[in-house]
N, C-alpha and C positions, 0 to 999 in steps of 0.2 A: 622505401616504404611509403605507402599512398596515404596520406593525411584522410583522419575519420573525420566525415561531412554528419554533423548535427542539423535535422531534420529544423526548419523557420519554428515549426510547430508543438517543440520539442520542450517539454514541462522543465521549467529552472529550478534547481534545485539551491538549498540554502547556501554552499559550500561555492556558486556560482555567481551570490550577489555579495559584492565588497561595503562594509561598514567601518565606517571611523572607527567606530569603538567596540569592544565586546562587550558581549550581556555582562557580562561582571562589571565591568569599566564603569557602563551607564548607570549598573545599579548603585555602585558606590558614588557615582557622583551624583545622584539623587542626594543619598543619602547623606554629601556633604553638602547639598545645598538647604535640604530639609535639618540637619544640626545647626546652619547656619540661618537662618530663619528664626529658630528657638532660641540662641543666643541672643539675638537682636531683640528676640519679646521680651527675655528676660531681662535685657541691658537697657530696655523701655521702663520696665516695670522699677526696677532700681532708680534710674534718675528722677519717675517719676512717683516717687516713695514721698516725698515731703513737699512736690510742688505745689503751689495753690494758685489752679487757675482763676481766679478771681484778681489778682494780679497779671496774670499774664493776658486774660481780656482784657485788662485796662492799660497792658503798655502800647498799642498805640496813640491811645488820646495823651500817654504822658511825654511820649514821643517828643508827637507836635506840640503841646505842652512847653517842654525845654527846646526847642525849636527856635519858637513864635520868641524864648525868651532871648537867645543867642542872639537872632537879627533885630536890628544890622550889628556887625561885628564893630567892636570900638580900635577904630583907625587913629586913636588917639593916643593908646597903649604900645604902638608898635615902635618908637625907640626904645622902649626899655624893653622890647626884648631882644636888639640887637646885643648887648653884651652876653645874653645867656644865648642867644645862640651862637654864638661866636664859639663860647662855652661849651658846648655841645658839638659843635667840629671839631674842637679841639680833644675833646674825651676821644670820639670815633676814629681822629688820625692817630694820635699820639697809643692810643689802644691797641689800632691797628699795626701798628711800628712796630709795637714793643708782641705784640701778639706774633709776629711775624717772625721776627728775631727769635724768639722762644721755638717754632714750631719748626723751622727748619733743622736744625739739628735732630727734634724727635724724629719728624719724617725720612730724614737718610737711616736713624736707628733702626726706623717699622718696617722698611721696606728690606722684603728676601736678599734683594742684589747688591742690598750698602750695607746691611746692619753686619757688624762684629761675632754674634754670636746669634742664632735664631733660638737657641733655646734660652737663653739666659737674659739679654737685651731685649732683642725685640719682642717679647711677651709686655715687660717693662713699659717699652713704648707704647705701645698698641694700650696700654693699661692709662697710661696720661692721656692720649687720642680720647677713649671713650668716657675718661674722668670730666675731660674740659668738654664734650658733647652732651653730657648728660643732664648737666647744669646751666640753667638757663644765666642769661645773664644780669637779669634783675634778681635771679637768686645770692649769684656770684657778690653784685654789690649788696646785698642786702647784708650777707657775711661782712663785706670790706668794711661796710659801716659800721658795724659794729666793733670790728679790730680797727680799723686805721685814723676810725670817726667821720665827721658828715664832711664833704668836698666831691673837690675834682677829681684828687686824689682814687679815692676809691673808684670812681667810674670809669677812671683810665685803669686800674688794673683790675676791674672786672671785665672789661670789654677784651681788654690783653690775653686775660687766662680762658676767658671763653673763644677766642680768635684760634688758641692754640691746636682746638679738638678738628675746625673746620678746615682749615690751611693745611696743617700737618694728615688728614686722611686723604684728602684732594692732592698734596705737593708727594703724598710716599706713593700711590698709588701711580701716580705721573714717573716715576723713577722706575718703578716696578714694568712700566711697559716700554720702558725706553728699547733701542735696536740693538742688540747684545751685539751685530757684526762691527759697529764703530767701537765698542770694548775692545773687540777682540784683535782688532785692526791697530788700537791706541798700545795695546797689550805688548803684540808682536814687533813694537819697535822697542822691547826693555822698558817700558815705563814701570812706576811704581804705582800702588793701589791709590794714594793721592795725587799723581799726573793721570791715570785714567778717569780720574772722578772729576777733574777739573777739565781735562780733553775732555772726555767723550761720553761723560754722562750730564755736567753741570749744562753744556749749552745746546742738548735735549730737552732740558724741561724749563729754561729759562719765558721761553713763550707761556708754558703754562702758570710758572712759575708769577709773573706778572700778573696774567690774568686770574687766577686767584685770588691774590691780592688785592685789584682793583674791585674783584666782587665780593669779597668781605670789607672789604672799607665799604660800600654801597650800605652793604648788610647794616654795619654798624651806624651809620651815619641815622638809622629807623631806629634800633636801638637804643641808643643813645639818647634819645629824645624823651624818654619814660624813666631813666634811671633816677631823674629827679626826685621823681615820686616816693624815692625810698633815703632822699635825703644824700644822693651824688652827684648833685650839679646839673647844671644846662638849665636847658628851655624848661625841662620836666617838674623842675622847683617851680616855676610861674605857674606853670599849670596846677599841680596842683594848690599852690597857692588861692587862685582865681577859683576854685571850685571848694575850697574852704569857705570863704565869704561868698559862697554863689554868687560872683560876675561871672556870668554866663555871657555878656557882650565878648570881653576879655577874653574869656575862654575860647569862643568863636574865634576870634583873632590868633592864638595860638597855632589854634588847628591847622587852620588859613596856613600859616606861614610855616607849620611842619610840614603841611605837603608840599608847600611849594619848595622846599627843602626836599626834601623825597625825591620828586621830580629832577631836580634840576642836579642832586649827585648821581640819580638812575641816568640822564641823561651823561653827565660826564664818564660816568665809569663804562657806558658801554659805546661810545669814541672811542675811548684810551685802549677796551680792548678789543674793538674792532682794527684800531689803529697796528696792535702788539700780532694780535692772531692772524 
């Protein structure tokens, strides 16, 4: 059968030219771009229900204002805050330990291929995961203070219980794509469901396993540094200390030396798992 030749000249018809998308397709995504437009006028309109711009043109002169007041920063104040920071590592490691310790267990529960029971456990777990996510962790100590009183205390187990939500979704998730064929492999020589977990699923996620961990200590270590503010220790009591009696030199010096603290665990923790991954 001799193939029909369409004339160069030959009028295209619509059924001829290919579109991304159909009429229906484009019209709805107008029309969720134009819903989403009005949301944003009205999400404008709401924030800006009580602001008074007569303040907000004057903060940059107050800016530089507090600025002008900060410099130079008082390099005179910085052994006293060697002890609170020290204080302040010490929340973020010892948090992140005990955060870590807590989350592992949930994480085998959350995930499909370790938990016990998927309707009755792992809902459970999945239920801690989004409890310790949801709550910030100046929230977290703001409670502690209140139950356990003002320290270190409370900022190691608020940094703990908020550790648990981010560890435990990143460590069950890492389990859940593990390679079923070394299960199956671990299986098929009679192991039991605790020799497969320890063969051939525990030293799949140990890489990740690590690496997680190094990057919520990082997290914490920022953290850490504000919990003060609500009366659990570290650097974050000076701080707001020095902005109680507005030294503002002081203050500057703080700052100084949380980023340089920033820095310099950003820099350890992604060595360690450069070095792991």
């Amino acid at each position: 059968m001799k193939p029909t030749l369409v004339p160069p000249d030959a009028p295209t018809t619509y059924a001829d030219v290919w579109t991304f998308r159909t009429p229906r397709a484009r019209l709805a995504l107008w029309f969720g771009w134009l819903a989403l437009v009005a949301l944003f006028v009205y999400c404008w309109q709401v924030m800006n229900a009580d602001t008074m711009w007569v303040f907000v043109a004057d903060a940059p002169g107050q800016a530089a204002d507090l600025g002008s007041r900060m410099w130079p920063p008082s390099m005179a104040y910085l052994p006293e805050l060697m002890a609170p920071l020290w204080d302040t590592l010490n929340i973020a490691t010892l948090g992140t330990l005990g955060g870590v310790i807590m989350a592992v267990p949930v994480a085998f529960l959350a995930a499909r291929n370790t938990t016990p029971s998927r309707v009755w456990i792992r809902p459970v777990a999945l239920l801690v995961i989004v409890t310790s996510r949801s709550i910030n962790s100046l929230i977290w100590a703001l409670l502690l203070v209140a139950i356990l009183g003002p320290g270190l205390l409370a900022g190691v187990v608020a940094i703990a219980l908020r550790s648990i939500g981010f560890v435990g979704k990143l460590l069950y998730e890492a389990i859940e794509e593990t390679d079923i064929r070394q299960v199956e492999a671990v299986s098929a020589t009679g192991a039991s469901s605790m020799q497969q977990l320890n063969y051939a699923i525990v030293p799949q996620i140990l890489p990740a396993f690590w690496g997680i961990t190094m990057f919520r200590w990082d997290i914490n270590i920022r953290e850490s540094t504000i919990l003060g503010l609500v009366g659990a220790g570290g650097i974050g009591l000076k701080l707001q200390s020095s902005i109680n009696v507005l030294a503002w030199p002081q203050v500057a010096t703080i700052l100084l030396l949380i980023l340089a603290t920033v820095i310099v665990s950003e820099w350890v923790s992604a060595r360690v798992r450069h070095a792991i991954l």
